[in-house]
Backbone as JSON, one array per atom type, in Angstrom:
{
  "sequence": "XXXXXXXXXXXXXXXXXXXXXXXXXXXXXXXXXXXXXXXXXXXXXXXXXXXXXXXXXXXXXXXXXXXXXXXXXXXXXXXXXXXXXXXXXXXXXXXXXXXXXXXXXXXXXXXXXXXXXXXXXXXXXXXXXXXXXXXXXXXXXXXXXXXXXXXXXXXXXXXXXXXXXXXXXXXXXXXXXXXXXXXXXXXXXXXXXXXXXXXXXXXXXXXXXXXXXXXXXXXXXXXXXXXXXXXXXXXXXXXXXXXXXXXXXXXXXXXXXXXXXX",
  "N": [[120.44, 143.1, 72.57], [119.31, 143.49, 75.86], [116.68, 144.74, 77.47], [114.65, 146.87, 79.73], [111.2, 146.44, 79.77], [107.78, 147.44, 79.29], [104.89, 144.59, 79.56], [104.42, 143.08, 76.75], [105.37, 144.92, 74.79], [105.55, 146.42, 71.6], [107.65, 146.31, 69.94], [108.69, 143.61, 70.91], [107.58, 141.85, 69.38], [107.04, 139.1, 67.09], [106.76, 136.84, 64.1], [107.76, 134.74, 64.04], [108.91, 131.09, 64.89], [107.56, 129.49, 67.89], [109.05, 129.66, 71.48], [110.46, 127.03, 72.09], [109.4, 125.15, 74.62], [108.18, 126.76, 77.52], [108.82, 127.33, 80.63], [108.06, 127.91, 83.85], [107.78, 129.09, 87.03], [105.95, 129.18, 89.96], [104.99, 130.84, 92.7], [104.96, 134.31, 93.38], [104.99, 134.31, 90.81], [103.04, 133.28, 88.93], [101.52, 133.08, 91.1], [100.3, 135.04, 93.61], [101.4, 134.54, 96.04], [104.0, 134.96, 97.49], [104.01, 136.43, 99.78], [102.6, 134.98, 101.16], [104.14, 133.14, 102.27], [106.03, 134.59, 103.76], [104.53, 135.62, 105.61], [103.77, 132.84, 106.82], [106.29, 132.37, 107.93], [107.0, 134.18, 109.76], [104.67, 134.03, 111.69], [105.22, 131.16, 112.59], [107.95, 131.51, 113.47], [107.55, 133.38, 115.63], [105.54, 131.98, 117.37], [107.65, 130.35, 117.92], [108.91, 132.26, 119.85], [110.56, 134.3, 118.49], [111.52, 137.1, 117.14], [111.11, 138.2, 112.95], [112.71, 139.81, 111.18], [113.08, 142.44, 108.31], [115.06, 142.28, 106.93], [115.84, 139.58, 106.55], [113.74, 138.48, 105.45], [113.95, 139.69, 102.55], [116.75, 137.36, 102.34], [115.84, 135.28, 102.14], [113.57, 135.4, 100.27], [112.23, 133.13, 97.41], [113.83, 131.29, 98.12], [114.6, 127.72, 98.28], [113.08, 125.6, 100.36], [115.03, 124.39, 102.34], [117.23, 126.17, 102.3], [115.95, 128.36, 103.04], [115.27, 127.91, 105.36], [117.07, 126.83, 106.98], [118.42, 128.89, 107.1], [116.77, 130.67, 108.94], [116.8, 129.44, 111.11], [119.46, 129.59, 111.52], [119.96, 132.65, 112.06], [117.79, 133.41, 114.46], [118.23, 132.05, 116.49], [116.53, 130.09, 117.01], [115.62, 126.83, 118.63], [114.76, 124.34, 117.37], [114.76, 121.69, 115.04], [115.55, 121.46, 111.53], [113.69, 119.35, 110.33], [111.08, 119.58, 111.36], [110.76, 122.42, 111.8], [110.51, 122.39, 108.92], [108.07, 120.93, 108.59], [106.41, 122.56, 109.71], [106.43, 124.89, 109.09], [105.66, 124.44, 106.2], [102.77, 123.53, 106.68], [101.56, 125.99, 107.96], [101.45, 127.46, 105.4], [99.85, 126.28, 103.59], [97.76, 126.38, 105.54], [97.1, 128.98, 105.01], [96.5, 128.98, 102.74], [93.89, 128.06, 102.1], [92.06, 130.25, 102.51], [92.15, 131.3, 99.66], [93.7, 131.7, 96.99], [95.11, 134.43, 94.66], [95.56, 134.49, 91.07], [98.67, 136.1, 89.42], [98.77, 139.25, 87.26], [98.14, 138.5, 84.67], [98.77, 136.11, 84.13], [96.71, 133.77, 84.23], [95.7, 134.62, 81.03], [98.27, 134.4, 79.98], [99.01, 131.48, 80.21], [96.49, 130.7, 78.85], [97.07, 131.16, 76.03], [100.0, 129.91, 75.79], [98.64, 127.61, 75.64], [97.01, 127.31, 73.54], [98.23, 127.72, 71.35], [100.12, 125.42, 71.52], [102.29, 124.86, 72.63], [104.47, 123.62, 74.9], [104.74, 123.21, 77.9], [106.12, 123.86, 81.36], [105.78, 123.25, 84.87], [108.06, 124.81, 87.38], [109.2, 124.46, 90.54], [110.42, 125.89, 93.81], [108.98, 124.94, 95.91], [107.57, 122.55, 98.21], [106.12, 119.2, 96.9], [104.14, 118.41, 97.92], [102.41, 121.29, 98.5], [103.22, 122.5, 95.85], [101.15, 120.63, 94.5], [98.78, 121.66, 95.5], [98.41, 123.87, 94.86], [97.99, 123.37, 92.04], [95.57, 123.54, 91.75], [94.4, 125.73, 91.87], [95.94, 126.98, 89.92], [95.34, 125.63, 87.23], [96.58, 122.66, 86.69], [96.08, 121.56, 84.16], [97.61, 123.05, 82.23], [99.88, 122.3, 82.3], [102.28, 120.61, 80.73], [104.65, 118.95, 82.44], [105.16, 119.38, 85.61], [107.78, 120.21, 87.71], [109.03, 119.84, 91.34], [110.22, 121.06, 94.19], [111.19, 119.57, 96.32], [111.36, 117.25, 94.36], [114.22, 116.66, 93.57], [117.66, 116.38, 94.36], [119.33, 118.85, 93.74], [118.1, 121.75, 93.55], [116.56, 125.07, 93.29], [119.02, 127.8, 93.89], [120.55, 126.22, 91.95], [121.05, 124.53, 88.35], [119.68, 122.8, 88.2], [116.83, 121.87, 88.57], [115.47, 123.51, 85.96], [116.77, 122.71, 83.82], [116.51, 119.51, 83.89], [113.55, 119.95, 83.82], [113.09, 121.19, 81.03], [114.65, 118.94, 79.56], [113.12, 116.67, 79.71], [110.66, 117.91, 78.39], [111.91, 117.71, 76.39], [112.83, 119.29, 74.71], [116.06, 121.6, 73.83], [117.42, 123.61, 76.88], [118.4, 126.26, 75.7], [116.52, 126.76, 73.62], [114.38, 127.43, 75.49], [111.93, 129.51, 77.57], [112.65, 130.61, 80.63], [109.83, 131.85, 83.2], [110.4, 134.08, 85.79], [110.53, 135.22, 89.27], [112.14, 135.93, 91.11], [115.88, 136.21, 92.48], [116.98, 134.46, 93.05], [115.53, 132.52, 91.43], [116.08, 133.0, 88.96], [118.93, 132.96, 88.86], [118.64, 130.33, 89.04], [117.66, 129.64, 86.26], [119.2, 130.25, 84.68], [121.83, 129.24, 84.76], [120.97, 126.91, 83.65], [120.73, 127.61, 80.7], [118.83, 128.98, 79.84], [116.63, 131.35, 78.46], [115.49, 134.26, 79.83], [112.85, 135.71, 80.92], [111.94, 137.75, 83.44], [109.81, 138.81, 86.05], [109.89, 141.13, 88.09], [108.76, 140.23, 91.79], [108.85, 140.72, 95.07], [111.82, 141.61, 95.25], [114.03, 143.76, 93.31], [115.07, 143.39, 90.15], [117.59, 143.11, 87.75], [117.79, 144.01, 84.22], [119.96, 141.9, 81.77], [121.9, 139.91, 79.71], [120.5, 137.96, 77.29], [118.73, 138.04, 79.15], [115.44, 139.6, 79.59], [113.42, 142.19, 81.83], [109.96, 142.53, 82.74], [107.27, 144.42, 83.67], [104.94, 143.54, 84.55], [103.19, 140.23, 84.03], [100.9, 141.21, 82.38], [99.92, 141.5, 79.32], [101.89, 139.85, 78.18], [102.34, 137.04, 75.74], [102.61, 134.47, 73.29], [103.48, 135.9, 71.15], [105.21, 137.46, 71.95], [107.14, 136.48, 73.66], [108.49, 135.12, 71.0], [110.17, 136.6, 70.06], [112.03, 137.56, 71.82], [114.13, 136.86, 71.02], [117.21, 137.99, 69.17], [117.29, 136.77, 66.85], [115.64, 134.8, 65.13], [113.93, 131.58, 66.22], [114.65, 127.86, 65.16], [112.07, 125.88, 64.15], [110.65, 123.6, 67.39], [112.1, 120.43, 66.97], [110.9, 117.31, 65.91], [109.94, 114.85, 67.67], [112.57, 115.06, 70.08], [114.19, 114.26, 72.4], [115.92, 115.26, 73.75], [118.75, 116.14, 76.32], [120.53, 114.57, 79.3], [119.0, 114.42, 81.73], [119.55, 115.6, 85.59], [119.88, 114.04, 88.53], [117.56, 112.56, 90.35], [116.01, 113.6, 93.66], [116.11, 110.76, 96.09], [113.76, 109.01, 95.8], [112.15, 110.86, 94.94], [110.6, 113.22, 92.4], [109.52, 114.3, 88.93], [106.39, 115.41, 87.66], [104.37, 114.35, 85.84], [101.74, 114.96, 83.27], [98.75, 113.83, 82.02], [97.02, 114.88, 81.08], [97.71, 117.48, 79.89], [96.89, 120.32, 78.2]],
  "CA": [[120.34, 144.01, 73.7], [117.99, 143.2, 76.49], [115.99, 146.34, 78.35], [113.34, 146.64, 80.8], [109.73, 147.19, 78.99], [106.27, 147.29, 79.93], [104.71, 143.58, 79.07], [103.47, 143.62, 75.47], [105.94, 146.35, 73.86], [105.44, 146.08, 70.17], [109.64, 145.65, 69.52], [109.17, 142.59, 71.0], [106.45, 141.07, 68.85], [107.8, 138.45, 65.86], [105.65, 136.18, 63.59], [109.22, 133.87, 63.84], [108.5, 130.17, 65.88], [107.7, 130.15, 69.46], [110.26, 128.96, 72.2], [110.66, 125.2, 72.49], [108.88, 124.98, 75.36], [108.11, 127.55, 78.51], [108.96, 127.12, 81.9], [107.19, 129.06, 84.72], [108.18, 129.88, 88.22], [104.89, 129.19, 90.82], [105.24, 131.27, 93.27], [105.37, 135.37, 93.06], [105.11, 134.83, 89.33], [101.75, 132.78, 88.59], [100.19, 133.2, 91.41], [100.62, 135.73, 94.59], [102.09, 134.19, 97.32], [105.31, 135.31, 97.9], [103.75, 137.01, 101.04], [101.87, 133.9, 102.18], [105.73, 132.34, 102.53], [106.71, 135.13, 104.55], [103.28, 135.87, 106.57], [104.02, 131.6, 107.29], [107.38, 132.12, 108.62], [106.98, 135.16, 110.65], [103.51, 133.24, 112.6], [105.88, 130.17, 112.95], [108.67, 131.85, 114.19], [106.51, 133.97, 116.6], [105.37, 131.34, 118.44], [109.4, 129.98, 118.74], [109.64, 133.36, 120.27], [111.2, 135.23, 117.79], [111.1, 138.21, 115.58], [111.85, 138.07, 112.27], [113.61, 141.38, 110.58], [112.33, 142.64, 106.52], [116.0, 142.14, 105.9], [115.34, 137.93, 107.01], [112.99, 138.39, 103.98], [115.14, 139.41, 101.32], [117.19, 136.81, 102.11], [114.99, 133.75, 101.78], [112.59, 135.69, 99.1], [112.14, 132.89, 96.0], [114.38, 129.92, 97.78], [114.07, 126.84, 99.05], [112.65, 125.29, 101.94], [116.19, 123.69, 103.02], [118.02, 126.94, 102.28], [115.02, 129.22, 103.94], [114.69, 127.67, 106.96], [118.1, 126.75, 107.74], [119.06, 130.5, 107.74], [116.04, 131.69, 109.36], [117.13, 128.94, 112.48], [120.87, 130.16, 112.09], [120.0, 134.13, 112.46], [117.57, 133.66, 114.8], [119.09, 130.72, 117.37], [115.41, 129.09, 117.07], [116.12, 125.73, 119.11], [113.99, 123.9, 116.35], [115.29, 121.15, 114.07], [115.34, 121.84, 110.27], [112.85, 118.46, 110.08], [110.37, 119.84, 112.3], [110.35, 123.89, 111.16], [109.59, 122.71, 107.1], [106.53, 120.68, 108.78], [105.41, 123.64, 110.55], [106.09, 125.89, 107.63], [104.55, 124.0, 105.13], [101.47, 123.39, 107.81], [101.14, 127.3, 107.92], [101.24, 128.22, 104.34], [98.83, 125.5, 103.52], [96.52, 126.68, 106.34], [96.3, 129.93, 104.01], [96.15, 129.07, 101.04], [92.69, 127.73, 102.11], [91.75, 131.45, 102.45], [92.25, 131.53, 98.77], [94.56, 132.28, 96.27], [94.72, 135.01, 93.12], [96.54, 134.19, 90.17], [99.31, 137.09, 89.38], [98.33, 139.16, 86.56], [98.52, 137.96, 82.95], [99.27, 135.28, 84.27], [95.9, 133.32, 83.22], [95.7, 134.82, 79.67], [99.33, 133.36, 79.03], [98.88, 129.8, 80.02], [95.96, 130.3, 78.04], [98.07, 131.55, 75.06], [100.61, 128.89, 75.6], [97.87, 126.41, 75.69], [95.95, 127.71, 72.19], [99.63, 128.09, 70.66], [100.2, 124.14, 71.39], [103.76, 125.55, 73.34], [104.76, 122.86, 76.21], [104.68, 123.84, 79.1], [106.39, 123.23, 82.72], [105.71, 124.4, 86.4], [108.93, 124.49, 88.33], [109.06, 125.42, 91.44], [111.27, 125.09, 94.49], [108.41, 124.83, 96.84], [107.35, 121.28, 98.29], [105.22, 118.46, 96.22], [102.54, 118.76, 98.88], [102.37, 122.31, 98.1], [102.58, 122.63, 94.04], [100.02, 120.08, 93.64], [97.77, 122.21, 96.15], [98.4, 124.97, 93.94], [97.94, 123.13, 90.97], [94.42, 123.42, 91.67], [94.02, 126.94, 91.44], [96.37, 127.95, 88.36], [95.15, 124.63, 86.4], [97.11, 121.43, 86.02], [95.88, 120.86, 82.57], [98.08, 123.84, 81.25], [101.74, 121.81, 82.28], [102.87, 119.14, 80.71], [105.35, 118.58, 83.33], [105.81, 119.86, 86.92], [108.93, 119.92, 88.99], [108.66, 120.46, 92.14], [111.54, 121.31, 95.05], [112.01, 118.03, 97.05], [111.95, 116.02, 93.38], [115.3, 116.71, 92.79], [118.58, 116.53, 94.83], [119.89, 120.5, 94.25], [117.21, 122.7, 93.18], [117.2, 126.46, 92.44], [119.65, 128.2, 92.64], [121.53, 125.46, 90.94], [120.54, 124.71, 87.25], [118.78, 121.15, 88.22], [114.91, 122.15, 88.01], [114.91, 123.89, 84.46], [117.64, 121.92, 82.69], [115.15, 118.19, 84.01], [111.96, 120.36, 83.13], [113.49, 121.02, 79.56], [115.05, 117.51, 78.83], [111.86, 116.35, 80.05], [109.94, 117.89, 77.58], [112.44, 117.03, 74.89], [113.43, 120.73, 74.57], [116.77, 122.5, 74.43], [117.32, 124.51, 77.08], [118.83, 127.77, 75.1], [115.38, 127.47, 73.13], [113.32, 127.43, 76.02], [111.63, 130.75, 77.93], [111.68, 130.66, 81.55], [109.96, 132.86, 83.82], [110.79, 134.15, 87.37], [110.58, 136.61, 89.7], [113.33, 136.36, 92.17], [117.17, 136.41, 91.7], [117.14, 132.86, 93.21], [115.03, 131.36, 89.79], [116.83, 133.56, 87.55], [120.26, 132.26, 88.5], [118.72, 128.81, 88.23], [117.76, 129.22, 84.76], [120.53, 131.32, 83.51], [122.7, 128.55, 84.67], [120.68, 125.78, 83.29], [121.41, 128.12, 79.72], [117.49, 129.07, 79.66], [116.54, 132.8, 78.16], [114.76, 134.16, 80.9], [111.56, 137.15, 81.3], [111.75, 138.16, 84.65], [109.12, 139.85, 86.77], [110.2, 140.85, 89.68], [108.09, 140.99, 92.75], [109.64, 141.5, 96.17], [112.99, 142.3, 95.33], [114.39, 144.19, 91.68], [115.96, 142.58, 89.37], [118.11, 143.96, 86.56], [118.55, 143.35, 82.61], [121.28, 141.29, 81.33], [122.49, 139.71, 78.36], [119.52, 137.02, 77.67], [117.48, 138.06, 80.22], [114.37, 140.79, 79.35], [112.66, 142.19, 82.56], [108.6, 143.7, 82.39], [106.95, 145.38, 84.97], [103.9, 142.18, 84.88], [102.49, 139.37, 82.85], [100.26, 141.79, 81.16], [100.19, 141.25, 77.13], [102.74, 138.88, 77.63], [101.91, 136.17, 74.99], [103.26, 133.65, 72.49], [104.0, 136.43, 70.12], [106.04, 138.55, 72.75], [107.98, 135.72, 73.57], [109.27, 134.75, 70.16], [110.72, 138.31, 70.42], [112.92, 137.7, 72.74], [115.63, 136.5, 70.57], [117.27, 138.91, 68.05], [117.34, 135.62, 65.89], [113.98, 133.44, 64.6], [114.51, 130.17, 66.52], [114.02, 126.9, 64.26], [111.26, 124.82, 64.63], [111.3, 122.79, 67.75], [112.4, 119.34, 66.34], [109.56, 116.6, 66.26], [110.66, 113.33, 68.56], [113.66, 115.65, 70.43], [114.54, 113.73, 73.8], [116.66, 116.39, 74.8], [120.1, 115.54, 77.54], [120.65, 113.46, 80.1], [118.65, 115.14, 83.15], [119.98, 115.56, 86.85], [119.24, 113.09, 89.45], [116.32, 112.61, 91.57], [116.43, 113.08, 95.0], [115.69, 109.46, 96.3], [111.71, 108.94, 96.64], [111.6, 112.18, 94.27], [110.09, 113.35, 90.75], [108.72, 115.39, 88.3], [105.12, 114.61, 87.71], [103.69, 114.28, 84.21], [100.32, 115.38, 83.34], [98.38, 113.2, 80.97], [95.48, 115.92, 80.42], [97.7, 119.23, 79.56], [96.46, 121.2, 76.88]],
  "C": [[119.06, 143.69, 74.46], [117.46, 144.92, 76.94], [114.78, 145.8, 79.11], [112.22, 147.6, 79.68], [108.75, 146.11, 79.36], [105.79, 145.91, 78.54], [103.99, 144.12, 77.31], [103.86, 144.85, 74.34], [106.03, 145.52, 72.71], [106.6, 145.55, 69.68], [110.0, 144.19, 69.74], [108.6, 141.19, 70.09], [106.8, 140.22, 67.22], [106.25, 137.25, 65.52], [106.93, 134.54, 63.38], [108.66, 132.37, 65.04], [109.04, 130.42, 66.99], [108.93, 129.34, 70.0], [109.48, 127.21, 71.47], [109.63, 124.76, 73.32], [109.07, 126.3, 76.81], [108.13, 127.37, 79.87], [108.85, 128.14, 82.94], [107.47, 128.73, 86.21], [106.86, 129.43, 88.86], [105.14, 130.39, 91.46], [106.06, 133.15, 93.1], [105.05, 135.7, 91.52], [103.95, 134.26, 88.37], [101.11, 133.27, 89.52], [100.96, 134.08, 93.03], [100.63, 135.51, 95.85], [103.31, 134.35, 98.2], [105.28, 135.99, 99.52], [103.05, 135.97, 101.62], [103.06, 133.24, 102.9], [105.92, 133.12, 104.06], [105.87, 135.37, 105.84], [103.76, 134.28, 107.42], [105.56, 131.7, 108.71], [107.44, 133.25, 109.97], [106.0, 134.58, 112.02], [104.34, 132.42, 113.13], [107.25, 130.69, 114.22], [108.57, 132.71, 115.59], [105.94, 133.39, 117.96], [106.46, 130.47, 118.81], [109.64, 131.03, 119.54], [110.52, 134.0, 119.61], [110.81, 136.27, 116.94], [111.91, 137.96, 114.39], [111.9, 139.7, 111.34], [113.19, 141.02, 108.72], [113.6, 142.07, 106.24], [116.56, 140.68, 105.82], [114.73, 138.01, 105.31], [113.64, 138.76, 102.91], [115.96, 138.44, 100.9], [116.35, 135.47, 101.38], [113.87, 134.0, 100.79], [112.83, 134.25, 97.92], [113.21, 131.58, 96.28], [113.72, 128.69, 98.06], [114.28, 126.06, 100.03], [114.19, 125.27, 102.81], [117.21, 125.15, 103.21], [117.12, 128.13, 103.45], [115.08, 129.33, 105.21], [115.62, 127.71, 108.04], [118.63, 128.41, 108.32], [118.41, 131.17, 108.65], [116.61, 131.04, 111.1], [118.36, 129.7, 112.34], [120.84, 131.59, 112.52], [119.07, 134.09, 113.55], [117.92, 132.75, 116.32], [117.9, 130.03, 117.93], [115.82, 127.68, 117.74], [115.0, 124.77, 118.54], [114.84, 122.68, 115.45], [114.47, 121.18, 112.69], [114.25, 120.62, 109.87], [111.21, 119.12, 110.53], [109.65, 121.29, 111.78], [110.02, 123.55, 109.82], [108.46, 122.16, 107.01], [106.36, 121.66, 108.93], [105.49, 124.32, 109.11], [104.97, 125.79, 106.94], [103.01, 123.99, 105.84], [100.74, 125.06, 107.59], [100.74, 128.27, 106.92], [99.74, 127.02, 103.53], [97.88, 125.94, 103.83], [95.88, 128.02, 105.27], [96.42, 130.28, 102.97], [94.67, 128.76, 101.04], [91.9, 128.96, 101.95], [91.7, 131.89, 101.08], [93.24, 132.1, 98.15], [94.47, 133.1, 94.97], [96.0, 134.69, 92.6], [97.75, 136.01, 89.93], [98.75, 138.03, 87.61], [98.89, 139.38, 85.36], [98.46, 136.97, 83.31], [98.29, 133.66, 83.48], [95.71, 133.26, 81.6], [97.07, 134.25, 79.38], [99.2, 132.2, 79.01], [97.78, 129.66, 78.88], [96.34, 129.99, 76.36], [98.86, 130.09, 74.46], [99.59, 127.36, 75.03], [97.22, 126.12, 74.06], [97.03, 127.72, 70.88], [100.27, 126.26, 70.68], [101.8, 124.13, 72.09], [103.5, 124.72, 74.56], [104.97, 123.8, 76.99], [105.39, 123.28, 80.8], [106.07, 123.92, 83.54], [106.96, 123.95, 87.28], [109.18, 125.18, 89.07], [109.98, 124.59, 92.6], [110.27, 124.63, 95.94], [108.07, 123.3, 96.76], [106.48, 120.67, 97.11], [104.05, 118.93, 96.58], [101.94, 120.21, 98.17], [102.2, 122.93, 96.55], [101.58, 121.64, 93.86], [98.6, 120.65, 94.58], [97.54, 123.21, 95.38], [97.86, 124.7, 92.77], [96.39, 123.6, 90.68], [93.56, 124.68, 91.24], [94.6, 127.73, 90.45], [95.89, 127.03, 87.25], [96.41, 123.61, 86.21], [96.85, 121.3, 85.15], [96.46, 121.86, 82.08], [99.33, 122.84, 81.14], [101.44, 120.4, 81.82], [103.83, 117.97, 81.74], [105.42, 119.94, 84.78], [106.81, 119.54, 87.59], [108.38, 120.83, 90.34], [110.23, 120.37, 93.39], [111.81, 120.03, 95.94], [111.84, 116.67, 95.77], [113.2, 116.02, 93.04], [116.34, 117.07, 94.08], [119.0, 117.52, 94.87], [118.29, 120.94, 93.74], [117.51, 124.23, 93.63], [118.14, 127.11, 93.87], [120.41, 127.28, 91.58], [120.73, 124.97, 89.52], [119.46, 123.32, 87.3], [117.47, 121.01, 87.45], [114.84, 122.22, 86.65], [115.65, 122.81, 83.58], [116.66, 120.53, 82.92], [113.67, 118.54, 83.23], [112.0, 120.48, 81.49], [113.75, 119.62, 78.96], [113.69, 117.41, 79.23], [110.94, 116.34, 78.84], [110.27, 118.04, 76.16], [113.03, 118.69, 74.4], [115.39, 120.86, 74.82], [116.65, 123.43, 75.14], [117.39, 126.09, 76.75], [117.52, 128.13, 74.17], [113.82, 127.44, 74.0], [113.19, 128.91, 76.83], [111.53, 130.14, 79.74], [111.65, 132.0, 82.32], [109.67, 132.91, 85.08], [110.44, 134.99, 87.7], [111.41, 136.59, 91.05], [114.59, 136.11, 91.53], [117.51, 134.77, 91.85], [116.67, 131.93, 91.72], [116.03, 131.98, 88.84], [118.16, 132.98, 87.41], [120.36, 130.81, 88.31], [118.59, 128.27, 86.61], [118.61, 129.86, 83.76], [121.3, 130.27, 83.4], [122.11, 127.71, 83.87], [120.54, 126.24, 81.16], [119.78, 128.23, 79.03], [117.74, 130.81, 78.98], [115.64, 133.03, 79.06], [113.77, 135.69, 80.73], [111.64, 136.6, 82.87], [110.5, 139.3, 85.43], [109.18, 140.13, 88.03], [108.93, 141.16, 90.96], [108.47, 141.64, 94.24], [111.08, 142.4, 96.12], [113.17, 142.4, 93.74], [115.18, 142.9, 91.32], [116.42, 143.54, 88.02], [118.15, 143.3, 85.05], [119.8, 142.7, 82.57], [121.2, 140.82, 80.2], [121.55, 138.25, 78.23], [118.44, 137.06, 78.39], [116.75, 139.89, 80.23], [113.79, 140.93, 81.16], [111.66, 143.31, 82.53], [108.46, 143.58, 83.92], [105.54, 143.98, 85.89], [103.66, 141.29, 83.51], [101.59, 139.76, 81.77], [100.36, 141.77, 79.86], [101.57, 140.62, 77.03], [102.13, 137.71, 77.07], [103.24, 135.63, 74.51], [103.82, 134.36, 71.47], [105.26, 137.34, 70.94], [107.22, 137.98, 73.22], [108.98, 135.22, 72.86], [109.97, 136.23, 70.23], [111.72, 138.45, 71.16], [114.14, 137.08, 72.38], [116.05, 137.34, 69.91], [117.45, 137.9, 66.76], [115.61, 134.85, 66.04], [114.82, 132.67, 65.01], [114.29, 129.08, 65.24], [112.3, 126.61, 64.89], [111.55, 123.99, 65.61], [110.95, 121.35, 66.82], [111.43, 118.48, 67.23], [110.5, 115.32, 66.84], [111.82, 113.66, 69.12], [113.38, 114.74, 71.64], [115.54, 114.59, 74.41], [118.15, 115.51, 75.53], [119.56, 114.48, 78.23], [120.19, 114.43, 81.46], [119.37, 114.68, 84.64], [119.49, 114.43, 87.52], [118.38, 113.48, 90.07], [116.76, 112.81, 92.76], [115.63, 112.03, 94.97], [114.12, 109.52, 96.57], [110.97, 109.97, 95.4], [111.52, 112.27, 93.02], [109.09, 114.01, 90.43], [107.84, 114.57, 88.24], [104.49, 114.93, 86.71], [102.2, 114.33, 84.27], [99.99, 114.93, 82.0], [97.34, 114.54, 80.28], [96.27, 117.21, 79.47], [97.3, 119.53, 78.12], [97.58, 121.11, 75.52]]
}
């Protein structure tokens, strides 16, 4: 039985081995940007002459670029080509991220967790290269072993691409890996890709389901709160696992391995 509970509820807490490996969301769910996206698109579209409507933002909350942009030109009849608006985008959310970014919270103390716990780690996200390795800078690159990022890969979220690559990747089964989200867009990527998922939602709810726990924040979420989230002790992950046969690249595109992580 899944339920919604505040990070860190004791019920969830096992001395049983951790996931496989953990796969983490950027965006909304490390680190608080989910409004820099939308602050970006609203400026951009502003000076196309347009307004953009809260209920614009729901839609495109947590996707990516290709899916975002296209809708925001089709609802608003922007005379823009989709090449052109994911420069500017990207150009705009860039510009303030320079303004600084805060991490979301817990969000530090778990990587640390993960990190002290010896628990692989991925960052997948559907946002550009350019963009996660700008980020990287302020949640730490030396926690992930692997990053995906949204133009390495031919579909990306919602479709199962990202997590199921980020898992083989790091030699993991997906069904014993954790990932976590906070829109409905990641969640249906890693449900499909047959991930167990903690959800935190930030702009828009999200509900319990069968596999999938959702807390209120990252707070006293750890390595012990995690194993918890099965009603079964996983095994041990298996030493020298290579995992499936991962998705294709998009052409030019790829995850990006991190010699340093923790």
């Amino acid at each position: 039985m899944t339920t919604v509970l505040p990070a860190g509820g004791g019920a969830h807490r096992s001395a049983a081995p951790a996931p496989h490996a953990v796969l983490l969301d950027m965006d909304g769910t490390l680190v608080d940007t989910e409004d820099f996206w939308w602050d970006a698109e609203v400026r951009v579209f502003a000076e196309l002459g347009h307004t953009l409507r809260e209920k614009d933002r729901r839609v495109v909350v947590g996707g990516p670029m290709t899916r975002s942009a296209n809708y925001l030109i089709e609802v608003t009849g922007a005379d823009i080509a989709y090449e052109e608006l994911a420069e500017r985008l990207n150009a705009a959310f860039l510009a303030r991220l320079d303004l600084g970014v805060t991490l979301m919270p817990g969000a530090a103390e778990l990587l640390a967790d993960l990190s002290r716990h010896r628990v692989p780690a991925a960052l997948v996200s559907a946002s550009h290269r350019e963009v996660v390795d700008r980020m990287l800078r302020a949640i730490g690159a030396e926690y992930f072993a692997l990053t995906i990022a949204g133009d390495d890969l031919t579909r990306t979220k919602p479709h199962p691409d990202p997590y199921l690559t980020a898992a083989i990747g790091l030699g993991a089964d997906p069904a014993a890996c954790v990932a976590v989200e906070d829109t409905a867009t990641g969640v249906a990527s890693a449900e499909a890709a047959g991930c167990r998922v903690l959800a935190v939602p930030s702009i828009t709810a999200l509900e319990p389901a069968p596999g999938r726990t959702v807390v209120d924040s990252l707070r006293g979420v750890d390595v012990g709160f995690l194993r918890g989230l099965w009603s079964h002790p996983l095994p041990p992950a298996p030493s020298g696992a290579t995992g499936g046969t991962a998705p294709e690249p998009r052409p030019g595109g790829r995850g990006r391995w991190n010699g340093s992580a923790r």
